[in-house]
Structures are given as C-alpha cells and as structure tokens.
PLY file of the C-alpha trace (Angstrom):
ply
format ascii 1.0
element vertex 521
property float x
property float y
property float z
element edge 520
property int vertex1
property int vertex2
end_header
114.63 152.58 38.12
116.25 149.52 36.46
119.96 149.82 35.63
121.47 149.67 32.03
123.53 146.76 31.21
126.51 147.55 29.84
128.38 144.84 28.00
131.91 145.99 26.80
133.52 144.93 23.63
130.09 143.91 22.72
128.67 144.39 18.86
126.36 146.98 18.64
124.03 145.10 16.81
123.78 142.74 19.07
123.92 145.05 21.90
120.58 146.18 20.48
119.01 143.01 19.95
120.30 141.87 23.39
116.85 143.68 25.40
116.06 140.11 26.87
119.79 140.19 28.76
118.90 143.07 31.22
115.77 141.51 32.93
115.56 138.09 34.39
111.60 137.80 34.24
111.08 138.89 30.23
110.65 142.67 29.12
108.65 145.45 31.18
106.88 147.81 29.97
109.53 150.37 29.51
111.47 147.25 27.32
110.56 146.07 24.64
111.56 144.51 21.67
112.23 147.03 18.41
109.45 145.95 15.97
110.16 144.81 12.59
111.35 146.86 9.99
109.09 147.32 7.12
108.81 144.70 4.95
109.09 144.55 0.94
106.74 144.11 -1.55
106.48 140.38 -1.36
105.59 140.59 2.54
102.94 143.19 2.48
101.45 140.48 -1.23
101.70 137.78 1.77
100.18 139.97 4.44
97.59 142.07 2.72
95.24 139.78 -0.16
93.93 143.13 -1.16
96.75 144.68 -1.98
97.42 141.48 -3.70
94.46 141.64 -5.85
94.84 145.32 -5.93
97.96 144.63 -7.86
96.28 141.97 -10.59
93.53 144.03 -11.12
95.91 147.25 -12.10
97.61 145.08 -14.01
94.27 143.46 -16.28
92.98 146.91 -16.58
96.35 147.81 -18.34
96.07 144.71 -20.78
92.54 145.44 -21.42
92.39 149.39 -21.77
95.78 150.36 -22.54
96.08 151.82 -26.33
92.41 150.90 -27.13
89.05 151.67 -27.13
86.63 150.45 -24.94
84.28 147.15 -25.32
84.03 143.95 -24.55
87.70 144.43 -22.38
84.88 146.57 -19.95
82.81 143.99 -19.38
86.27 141.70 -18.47
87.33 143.92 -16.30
84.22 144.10 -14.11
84.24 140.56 -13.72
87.36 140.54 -12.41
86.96 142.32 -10.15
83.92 140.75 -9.11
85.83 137.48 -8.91
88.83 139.21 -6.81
85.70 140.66 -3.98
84.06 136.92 -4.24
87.36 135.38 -3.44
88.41 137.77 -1.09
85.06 138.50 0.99
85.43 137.53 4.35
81.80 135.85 4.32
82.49 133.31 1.22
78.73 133.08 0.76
77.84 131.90 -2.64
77.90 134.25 -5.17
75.00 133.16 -7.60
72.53 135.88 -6.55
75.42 138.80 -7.21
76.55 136.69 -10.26
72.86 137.10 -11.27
73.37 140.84 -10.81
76.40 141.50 -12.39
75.55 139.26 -15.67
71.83 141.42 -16.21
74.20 144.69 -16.13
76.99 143.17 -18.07
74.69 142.45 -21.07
74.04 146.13 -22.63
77.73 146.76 -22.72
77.97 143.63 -24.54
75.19 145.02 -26.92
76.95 148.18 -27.00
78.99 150.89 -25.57
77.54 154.07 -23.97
77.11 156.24 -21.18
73.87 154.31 -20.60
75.25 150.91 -20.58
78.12 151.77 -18.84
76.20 153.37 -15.99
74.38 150.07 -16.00
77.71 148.13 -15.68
78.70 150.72 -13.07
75.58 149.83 -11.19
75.37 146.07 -11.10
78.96 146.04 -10.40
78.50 148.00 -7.18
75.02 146.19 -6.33
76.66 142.32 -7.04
79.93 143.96 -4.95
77.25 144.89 -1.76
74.99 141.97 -2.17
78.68 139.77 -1.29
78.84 141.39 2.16
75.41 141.03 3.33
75.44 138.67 6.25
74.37 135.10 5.89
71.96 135.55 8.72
69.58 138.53 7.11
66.67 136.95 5.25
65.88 137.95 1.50
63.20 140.31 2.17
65.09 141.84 4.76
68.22 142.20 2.67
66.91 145.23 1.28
67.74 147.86 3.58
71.01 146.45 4.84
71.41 146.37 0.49
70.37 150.32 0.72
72.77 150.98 3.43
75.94 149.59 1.78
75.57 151.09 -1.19
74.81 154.35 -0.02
78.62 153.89 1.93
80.23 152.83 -0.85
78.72 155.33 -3.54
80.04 158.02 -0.26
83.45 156.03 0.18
84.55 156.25 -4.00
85.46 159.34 -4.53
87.96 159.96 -1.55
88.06 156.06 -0.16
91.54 155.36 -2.42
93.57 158.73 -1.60
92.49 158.90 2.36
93.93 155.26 2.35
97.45 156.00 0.17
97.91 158.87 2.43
97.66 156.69 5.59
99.79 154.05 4.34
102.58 157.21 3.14
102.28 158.25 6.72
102.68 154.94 8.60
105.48 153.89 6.19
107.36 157.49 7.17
107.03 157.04 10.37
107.86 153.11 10.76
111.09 154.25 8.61
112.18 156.88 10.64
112.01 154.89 13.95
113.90 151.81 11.98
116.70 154.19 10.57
119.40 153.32 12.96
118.59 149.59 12.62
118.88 150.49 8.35
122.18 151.83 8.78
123.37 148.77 10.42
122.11 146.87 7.91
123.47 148.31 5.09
127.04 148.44 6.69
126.34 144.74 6.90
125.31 144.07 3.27
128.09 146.53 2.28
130.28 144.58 4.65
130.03 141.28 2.92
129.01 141.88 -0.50
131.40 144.35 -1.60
134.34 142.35 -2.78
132.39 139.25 -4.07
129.62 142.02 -6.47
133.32 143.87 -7.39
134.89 140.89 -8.44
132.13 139.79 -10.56
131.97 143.43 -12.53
135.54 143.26 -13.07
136.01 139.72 -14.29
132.58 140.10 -16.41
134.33 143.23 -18.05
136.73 141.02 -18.97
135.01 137.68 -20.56
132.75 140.40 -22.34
136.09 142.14 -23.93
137.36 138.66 -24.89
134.18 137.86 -26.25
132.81 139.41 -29.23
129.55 137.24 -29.48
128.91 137.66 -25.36
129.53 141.61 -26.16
126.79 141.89 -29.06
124.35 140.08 -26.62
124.77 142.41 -24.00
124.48 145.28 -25.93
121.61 144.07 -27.55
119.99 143.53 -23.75
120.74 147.49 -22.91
119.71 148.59 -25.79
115.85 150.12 -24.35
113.84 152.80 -26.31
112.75 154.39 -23.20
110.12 157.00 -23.61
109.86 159.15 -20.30
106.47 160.98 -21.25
104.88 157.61 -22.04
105.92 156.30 -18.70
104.82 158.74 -16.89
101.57 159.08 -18.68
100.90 154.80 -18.25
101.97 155.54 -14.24
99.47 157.86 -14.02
96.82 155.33 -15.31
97.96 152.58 -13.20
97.67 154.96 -10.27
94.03 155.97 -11.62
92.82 152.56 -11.92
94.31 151.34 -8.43
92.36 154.27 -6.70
89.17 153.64 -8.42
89.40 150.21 -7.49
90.63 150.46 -4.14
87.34 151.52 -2.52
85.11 148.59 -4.52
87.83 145.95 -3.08
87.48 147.55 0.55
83.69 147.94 0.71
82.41 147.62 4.26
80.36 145.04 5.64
77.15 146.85 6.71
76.76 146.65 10.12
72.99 147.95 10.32
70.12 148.20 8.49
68.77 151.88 7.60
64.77 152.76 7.47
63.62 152.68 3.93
60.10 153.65 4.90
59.07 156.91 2.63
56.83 159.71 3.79
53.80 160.75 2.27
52.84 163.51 0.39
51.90 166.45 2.42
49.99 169.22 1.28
51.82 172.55 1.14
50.20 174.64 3.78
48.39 177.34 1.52
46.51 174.49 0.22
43.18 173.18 1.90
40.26 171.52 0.66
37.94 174.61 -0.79
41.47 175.73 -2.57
42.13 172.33 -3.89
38.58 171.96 -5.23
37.76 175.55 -6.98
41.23 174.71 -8.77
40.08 171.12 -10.08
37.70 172.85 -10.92
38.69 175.74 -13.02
41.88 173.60 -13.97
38.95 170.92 -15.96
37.54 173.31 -17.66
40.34 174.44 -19.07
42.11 171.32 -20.42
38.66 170.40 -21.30
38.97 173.34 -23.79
42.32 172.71 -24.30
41.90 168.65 -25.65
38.20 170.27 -27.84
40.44 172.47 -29.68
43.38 169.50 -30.02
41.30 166.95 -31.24
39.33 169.36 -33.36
42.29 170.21 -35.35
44.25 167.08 -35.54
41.50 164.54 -36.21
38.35 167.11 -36.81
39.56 168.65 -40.06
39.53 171.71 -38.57
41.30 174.57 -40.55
44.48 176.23 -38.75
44.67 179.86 -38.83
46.41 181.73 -42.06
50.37 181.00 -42.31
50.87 178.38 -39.96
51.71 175.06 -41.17
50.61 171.54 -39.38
54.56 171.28 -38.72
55.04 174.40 -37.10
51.33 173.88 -34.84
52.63 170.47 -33.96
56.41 172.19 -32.63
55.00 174.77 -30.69
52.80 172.84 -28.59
54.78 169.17 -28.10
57.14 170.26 -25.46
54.84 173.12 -23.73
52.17 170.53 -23.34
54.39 168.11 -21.63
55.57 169.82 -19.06
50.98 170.96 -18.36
51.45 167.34 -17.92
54.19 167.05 -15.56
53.15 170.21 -13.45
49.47 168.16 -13.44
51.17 165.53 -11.97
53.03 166.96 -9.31
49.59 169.06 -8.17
47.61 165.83 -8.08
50.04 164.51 -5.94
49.53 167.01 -3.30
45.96 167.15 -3.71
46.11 163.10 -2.19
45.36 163.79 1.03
42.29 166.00 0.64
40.90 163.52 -1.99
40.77 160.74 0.95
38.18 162.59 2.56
35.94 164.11 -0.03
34.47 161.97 -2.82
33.59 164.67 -4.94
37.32 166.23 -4.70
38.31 162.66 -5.92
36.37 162.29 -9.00
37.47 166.08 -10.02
41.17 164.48 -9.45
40.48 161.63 -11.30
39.30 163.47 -14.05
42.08 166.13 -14.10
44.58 163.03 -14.55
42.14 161.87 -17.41
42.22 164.53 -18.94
46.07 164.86 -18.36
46.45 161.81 -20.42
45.06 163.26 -23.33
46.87 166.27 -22.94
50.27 163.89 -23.06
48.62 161.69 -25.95
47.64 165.04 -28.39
51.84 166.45 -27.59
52.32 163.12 -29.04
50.23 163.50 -31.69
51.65 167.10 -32.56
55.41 165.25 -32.24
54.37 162.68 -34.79
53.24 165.99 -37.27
56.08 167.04 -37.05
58.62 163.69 -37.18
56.31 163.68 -40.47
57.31 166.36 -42.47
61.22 166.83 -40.85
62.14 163.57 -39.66
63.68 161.61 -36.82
66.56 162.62 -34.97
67.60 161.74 -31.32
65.52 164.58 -29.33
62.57 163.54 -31.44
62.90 159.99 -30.35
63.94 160.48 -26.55
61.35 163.07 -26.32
58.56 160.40 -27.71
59.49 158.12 -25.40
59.22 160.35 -22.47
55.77 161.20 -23.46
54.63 158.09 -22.91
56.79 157.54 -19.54
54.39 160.38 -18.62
51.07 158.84 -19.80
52.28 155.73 -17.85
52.99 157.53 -15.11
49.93 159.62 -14.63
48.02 156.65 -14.84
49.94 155.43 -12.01
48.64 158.79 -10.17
45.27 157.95 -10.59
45.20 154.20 -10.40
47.23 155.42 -6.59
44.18 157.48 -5.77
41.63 155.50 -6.90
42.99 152.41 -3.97
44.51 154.46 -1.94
47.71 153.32 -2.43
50.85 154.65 -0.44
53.78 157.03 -2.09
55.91 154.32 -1.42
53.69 151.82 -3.74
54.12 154.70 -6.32
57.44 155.47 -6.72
58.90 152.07 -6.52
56.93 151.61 -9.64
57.58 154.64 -11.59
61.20 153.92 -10.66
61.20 150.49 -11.87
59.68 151.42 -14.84
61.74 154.39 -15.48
64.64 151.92 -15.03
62.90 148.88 -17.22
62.75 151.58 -20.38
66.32 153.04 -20.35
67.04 149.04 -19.96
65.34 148.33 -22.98
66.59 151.35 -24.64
70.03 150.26 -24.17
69.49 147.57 -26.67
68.09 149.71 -29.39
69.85 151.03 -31.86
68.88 154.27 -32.70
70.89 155.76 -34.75
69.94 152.74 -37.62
66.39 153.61 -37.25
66.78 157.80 -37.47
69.09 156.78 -40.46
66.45 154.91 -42.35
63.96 157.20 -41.35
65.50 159.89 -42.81
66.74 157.96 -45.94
63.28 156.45 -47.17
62.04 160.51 -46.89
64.81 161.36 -49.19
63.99 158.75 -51.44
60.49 160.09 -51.78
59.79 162.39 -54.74
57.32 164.34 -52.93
59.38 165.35 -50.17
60.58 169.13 -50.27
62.95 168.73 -47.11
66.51 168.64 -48.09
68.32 165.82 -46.33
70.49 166.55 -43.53
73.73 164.92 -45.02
76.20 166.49 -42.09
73.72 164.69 -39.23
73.61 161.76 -41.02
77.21 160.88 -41.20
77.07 162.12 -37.59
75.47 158.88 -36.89
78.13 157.60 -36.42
78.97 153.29 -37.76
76.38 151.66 -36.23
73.95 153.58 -38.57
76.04 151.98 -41.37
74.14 149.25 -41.99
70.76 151.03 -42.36
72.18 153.23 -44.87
73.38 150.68 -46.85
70.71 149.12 -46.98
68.55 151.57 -47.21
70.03 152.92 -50.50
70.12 149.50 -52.03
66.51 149.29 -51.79
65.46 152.79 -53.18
67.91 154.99 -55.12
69.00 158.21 -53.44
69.31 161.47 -55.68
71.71 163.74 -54.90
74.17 162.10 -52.15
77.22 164.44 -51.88
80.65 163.15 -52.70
82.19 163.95 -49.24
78.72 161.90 -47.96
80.07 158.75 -49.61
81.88 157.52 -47.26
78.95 157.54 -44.92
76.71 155.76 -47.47
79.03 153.20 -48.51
81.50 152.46 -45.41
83.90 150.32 -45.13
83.58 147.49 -42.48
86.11 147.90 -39.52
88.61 145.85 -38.15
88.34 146.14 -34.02
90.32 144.47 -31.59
88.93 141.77 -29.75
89.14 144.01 -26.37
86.88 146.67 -28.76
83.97 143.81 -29.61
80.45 144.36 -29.49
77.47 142.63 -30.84
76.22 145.70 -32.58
79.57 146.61 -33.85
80.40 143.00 -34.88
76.55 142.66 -36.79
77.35 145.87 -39.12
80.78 144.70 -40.01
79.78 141.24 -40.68
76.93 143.20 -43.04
79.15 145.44 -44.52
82.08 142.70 -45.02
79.67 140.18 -46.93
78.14 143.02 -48.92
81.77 144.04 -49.91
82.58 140.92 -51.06
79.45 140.11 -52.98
79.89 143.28 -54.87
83.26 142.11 -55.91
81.80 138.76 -57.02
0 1
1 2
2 3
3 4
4 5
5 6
6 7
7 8
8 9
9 10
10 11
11 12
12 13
13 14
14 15
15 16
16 17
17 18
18 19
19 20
20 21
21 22
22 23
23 24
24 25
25 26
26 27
27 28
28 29
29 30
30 31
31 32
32 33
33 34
34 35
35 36
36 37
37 38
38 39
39 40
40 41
41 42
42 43
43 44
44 45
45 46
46 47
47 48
48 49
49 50
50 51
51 52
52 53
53 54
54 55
55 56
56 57
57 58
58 59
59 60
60 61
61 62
62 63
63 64
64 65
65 66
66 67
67 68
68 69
69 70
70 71
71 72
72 73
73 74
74 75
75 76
76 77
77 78
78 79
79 80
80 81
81 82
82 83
83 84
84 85
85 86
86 87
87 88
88 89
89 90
90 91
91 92
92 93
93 94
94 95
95 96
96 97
97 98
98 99
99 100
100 101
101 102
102 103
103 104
104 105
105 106
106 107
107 108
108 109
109 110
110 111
111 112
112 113
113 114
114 115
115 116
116 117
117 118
118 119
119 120
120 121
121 122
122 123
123 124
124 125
125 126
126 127
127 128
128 129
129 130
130 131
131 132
132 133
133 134
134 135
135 136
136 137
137 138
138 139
139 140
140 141
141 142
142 143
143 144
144 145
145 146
146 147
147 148
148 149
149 150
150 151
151 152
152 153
153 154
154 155
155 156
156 157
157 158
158 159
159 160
160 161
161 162
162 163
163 164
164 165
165 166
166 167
167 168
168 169
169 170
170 171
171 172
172 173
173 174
174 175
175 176
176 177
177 178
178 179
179 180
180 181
181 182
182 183
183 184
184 185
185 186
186 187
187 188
188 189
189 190
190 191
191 192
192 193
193 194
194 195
195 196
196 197
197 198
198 199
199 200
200 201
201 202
202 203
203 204
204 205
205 206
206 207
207 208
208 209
209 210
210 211
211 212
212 213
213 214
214 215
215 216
216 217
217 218
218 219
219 220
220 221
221 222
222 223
223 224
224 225
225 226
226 227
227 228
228 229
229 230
230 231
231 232
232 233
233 234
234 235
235 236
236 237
237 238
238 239
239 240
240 241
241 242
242 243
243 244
244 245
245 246
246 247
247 248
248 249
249 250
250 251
251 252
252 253
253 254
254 255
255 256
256 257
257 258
258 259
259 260
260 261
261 262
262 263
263 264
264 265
265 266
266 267
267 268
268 269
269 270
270 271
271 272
272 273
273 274
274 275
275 276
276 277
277 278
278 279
279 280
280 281
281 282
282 283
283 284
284 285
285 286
286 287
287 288
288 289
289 290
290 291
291 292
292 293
293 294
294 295
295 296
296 297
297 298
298 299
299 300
300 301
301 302
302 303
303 304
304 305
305 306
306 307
307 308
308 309
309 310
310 311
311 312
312 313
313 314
314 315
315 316
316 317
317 318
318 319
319 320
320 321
321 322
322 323
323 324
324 325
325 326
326 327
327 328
328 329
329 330
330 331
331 332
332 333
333 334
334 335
335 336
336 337
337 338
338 339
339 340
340 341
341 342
342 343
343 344
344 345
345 346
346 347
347 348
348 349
349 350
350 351
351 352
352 353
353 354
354 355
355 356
356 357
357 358
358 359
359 360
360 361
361 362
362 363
363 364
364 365
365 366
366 367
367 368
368 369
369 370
370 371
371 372
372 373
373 374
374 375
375 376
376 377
377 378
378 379
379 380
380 381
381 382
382 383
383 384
384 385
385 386
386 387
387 388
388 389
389 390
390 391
391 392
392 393
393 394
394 395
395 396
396 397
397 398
398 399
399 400
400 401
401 402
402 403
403 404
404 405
405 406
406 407
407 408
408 409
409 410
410 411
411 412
412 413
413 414
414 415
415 416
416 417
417 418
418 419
419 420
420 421
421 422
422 423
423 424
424 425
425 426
426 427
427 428
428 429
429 430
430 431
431 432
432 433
433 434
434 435
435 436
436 437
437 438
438 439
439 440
440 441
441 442
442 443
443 444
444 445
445 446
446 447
447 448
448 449
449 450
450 451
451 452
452 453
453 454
454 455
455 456
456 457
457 458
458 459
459 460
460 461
461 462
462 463
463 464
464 465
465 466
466 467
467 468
468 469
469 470
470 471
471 472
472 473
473 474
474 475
475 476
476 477
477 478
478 479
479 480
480 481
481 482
482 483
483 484
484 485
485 486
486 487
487 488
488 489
489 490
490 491
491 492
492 493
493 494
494 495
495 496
496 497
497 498
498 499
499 500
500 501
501 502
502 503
503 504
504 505
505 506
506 507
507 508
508 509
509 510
510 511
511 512
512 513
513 514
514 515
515 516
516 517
517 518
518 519
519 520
C-alpha cells in the first residue's frame, strides 16, 4: 500500500490539488484527480447546444403566447423549433423534404385556428422533426418504416421524455455537489478572503456619494423601485417550465436505429363463420336491404304517401343516423366475408351486391338528412354527419372495388386512411360556421318558413360567421332580429394582435371594417 505524503505547513488547498506529488509515474488507480466542480449556466450553454436552444425556444414561446391568444405566433413557434432540430441534428442533411412537411401542416393554422388544424401542425411538426434523423444512407421508399419507427418513439417519449430527463439532471447535479462540497467551502473562504474589504468599501463610500447627491439618489431609487407581483411570477415560471418540457423531448428525438415491419395482416374470418354461413346470410341480408332501398326510394322519389302524423322531417330524422351505421356494420361483415369470396364466384357476386346495395342504403340516409336540413336547417352535426355519409359511400366502394381485384388489406386501408386524412384536410379550410349562418339566415328571410330562427346558436357562431350575417341581411331583410341578437348581426370588426392573425380572421375584419366605414360615408 502506497504511503501518504505529508507536506507540513503546506496550504490545504494545495495539499489537495497536489495528487501528482505522491507518485513518480502519474496517478494509479486509487489516485486520481478530483473532477471539476459543476459548472454555471454559461458552461453547460457551451457544453450542451440543446440546452442552448432549449433556452431560446422557452424564451420565443413566452414572446409569442404570453398574454394572448393563439394564431399566427403558433405557426412561429413551430418553425422554430424546426429550425433549432435542423441546426442542431447531428446528420445536417438538407432539410427541404421536412421543410416540405412542416409548410403543408403549417398552412390550416394559417387559415385558421382549431383543434383540427392544430393537430395538423402537431403532426407535421413531429413528421418534418423524424424525417431530419433518418439516415442519409436509407433510400426514399425505404424511409418509410424507419419514418414509422421514429415516430412511434417519439409520440411514446412526449409525455414522460422532459420530467425523466429533469429528474436525472436534479440527481447528477446533487450528487456532483455533494462530492465537490469541501472543495466549495474552500472556495468561498477564498472569494470571502479577497473580496470582502474591496465589495465593503464600495457600499460604504457609494452610501456616501448617494447622500451627497440628490440627483444620483432619485436615480437609484427610481432603479429599485419594481412592482413585483409574486402570483404572476410564479404563474409565468410555471409556463416556462411547461413549454421547456414539452419541447424537450421534440429537441432530443432519437435517431432510429432500425426499421420496424409495416406489413399488415389480412382479414381473417372469425371462426363461427364458413362458407354455407357466409352465403345463406348474403343471402337473406339482400333481400332485405333490397326491401329496405323499394320502400326508400318509393317514398322519397315515388310519391308515395307516409303513414298518418308523421311528417317528411321527422321520417327523414329517424332513419339518417340508424341507416348509417346498416352501412358501417355492412362494411365491417364484407370485410370478413373476403376470404370465402376468393374461392366461390357465386359468394362474390352476392358480396358485391350487398356493398351495392350498401351504397344506396348510405345515399337514401343522405337523402333523409337533406329532408330534414330542409325544413330545420344547418348546424354543425348536420354538416359533419353529411360528410361522413359520403366518407362511407367512398369507402364501401373501396370494399368492393378490393374484392372485385383482389386487392390486399394493406391496399385498402392506406387508401381509406389517406382519404380520411385528404377530407379533414380540406375541411380545415372551410369555414363552416359562415355557411350554417347563411343557411339559416336566407330560411328566416323566407315568408313561408314556420321555423323560428335559432337566434342563441347563431350568435354561438362565433366571428367568423360575421361576415355571412352581414351580408346576408343586407341582401334580404330579416323580421324580427332580437335586440340582444344585434350585436351578432351587426359586429364590430376586431382589432387582433399580430401574434393572433389569421387569414379567416383578417378577411371578416377587413369586410366588416370597409362596410363600417361605407355606412358612415
């Protein structure tokens, strides 16, 4: 065992520093030098670029979001932190395929904001963020699954990704600080050591120019005067904290290191079913709808006579919705009859023709919808519920165009997903609420309607519906508008800040400004 050398008289700083003095051929393994203390703020900016951009980020979020609503400053925000992972990703590919991305889900929060746009900003942000860290070497139509892969790890790492990592770093930083403590209290008898006199001297002789100077004395008071407002503190420190661990885990996305099988498996039959099963139901099941889509047809285009005491309105609510979901249930049972239909013609044409027939059945709900949109009007079930009827035609004719070449469940639901994703893309730039507000408007307008008008749902509408109503009631005259409904009929435009821009929102108040001001002419 070596022996200690003891130096006497020597500092005990530099006793501690002196390790390389008691070994002639360096430190063993038993000696080595104490490691650094930690560092401040400025070392671990220097050390760590992500905690760097970590720290910009926080602080854009807070000029963007901070006392205001939300707008174009989301769309700002995204970016940057798109630019922070470009600069910072470790592969420095070029970015113009994420940049792609990122600017196709950027533009319906530009249109407007909502939960559907800002799911698509969400999205894009997280797909452009992935597509960065896909290695140079994987080809474009291989990207795909290593694209699947990262995405599923980072959609796994956000929710916990930010708090497992501040609770590593609070635990490394205890325990760095607690084997650096002796080395702290030297170095604070140091600082105290030196500084001391020279800091005192300055306090006192500052007291003293500041007494003798009434000008220097209102300045400095002036300085320390700060409204500080604990609550608000706290409450920004909390958002700072919010954004940083929301952010953390985008920043910090892994590279993925492997691809992960994408291939889907086919539709099996449930095990009750078999062929005979399968084609006694097709059977039975055609003859019924058959019945079904006689008696629809007969009624809404036959003239046919509906029994005593029920209205068109009320035959067209009670069988919208009920026949939809026939049509989904269809859908789902032609599905698993797939694999008998491969190996008996006759059990294919039956299929085919249940899917048919299916079609109609989606086509007369519509029908019964529009009856009723007729006599009460539009509102926003009514118009999400008429475009999922058609989602379903589309889709059932997917079904049967699948069975009719054989096609794989994989060839099927990639396109029923993209189109499912191409409509609530397109939806995102509609704005519904102007079209269920002239809808309703012209009907009140009409002296033959007996429907009173839904004032309270109108002005629920919300201001984007403010330039259909104006317009709408400078075209026809409406009886009977409420005074409290005024203000809905007649807004005023608004004045947003720049971080609370839309298109939308900037299109009605450019409508509603230049109306104002031509009515003042």
């Amino acid at each position: 065992m070596p022996k200690e050398l003891i130096i006497r008289g020597l500092p005990r700083s530099l006793a501690h520093d002196g390790w390389w003095l008691a070994s002639e051929s360096g430190p063993s393994i038993d000696q080595v030098p104490p490691s650094a203390p930690p560092g401040n703020i400025l070392d671990l900016i220097h050390r760590f670029p992500r905690f760097a951009a970590l720290i910009l980020i926080v602080l854009l979020g807070d000029f963007l979001f901070w006392g205001y609503c939300p707008g174009l400053s989301l769309a700002l925000f995204a970016w940057g932190i798109f630019a922070a992972v470009s600069f910072e990703s470790p592969l420095r590919k070029k970015p113009w395929t994420s940049a792609g991305v990122l600017l196709l889900a950027t533009l319906p929060i530009l249109e407007h904001v909502q939960l559907l746009s800002l799911i698509f900003l969400t999205a894009g942000l997280l797909f452009a963020v992935v597509l960065l860290r896909i290695p140079p070497e994987i080809k474009t139509r291989e990207s795909l699954p290593w694209l699947a892969n990262a995405v599923l790890r980072l959609i796994k790492r956000l929710p916990t990704a930010g708090i497992v990592t501040l609770a590593a770093y609070i635990r490394d930083w205890r325990t760095r600080a607690a084997s650096h403590s002796s080395l702290s209290g030297t170095f604070v008898r140091a600082f105290l050591r030196n500084w001391a006199f020279p800091l005192g001297g300055v306090m006192v002789l500052s007291a003293l120019l500041i007494s003798a100077n009434p000008v220097l004395e209102h300045m400095v008071v002036r300085m320390l005067r700060v409204d500080f407002d604990l609550f608000l503190l706290l409450r920004r420190a909390m958002f700072w904290s919010g954004l940083a661990l929301l952010v953390w885990p985008v920043l910090t996305a892994p590279t993925p290191d492997e691809a992960i099988a994408l291939t889907l498996p086919d539709w099996n039959a449930p095990r009750f079913l078999n062929a005979g099963s399968v084609f006694r139901a097709l059977v039975l099941f055609n003859l019924m709808l058959a019945l079904q889509c006689v008696l629809d047809f007969s009624i809404l285009f036959g003239d046919a006579s509906l029994p005593d005491g029920m209205s068109y309105a009320t035959y067209a609510h009670r069988g919208a919705y009920p026949l939809l979901a026939t049509a989904l249930l269809a859908g789902g049972f032609a599905l698993a009859a797939c694999p008998f239909s491969e190996r008996n013609p006759a059990l294919k044409s039956l299929l085919l023709l249940w899917l048919a027939q299916n079609v109609l059945l989606t086509l007369s709900a519509a029908f019964r919808l529009d009856l009723y949109i007729n006599s009460y009007g539009l509102t926003y079930l009514r118009v999400y519920a008429v475009i999922w009827m058609g989602l379903v035609a589309i889709g059932l004719a997917m079904v049967a165009w699948q069975v009719q070449r054989g096609r794989s469940s994989g060839w099927l639901l990639l396109r029923v997903a993209a189109l499912g994703t191409g409509t609530l893309y397109t939806c995102s730039f509609i704005n519904f609420a102007a079209l269920i507000a002239t809808d309703t408007l012209s009907r009140a307008s009409d002296s033959d309607n007996t429907i009173p008008t839904d004032w309270l749902y109108l002005c629920s509408l919300g201001h984007t519906a403010a330039k259909a109503m104006s317009t709408q009631v400078a075209l026809q005259p409406i009886p009977h508008i409420p005074d409290w409904a005024q203000s809905c009929v007649h807004p005023d435009p608004t004045d947003p800040n720049w971080r609370e821009w839309d298109f939308r929102t900037a299109r009605v108040n450019g409508y509603l400004a230049a109306n104002t001001q031509s009515e003042a002419q």
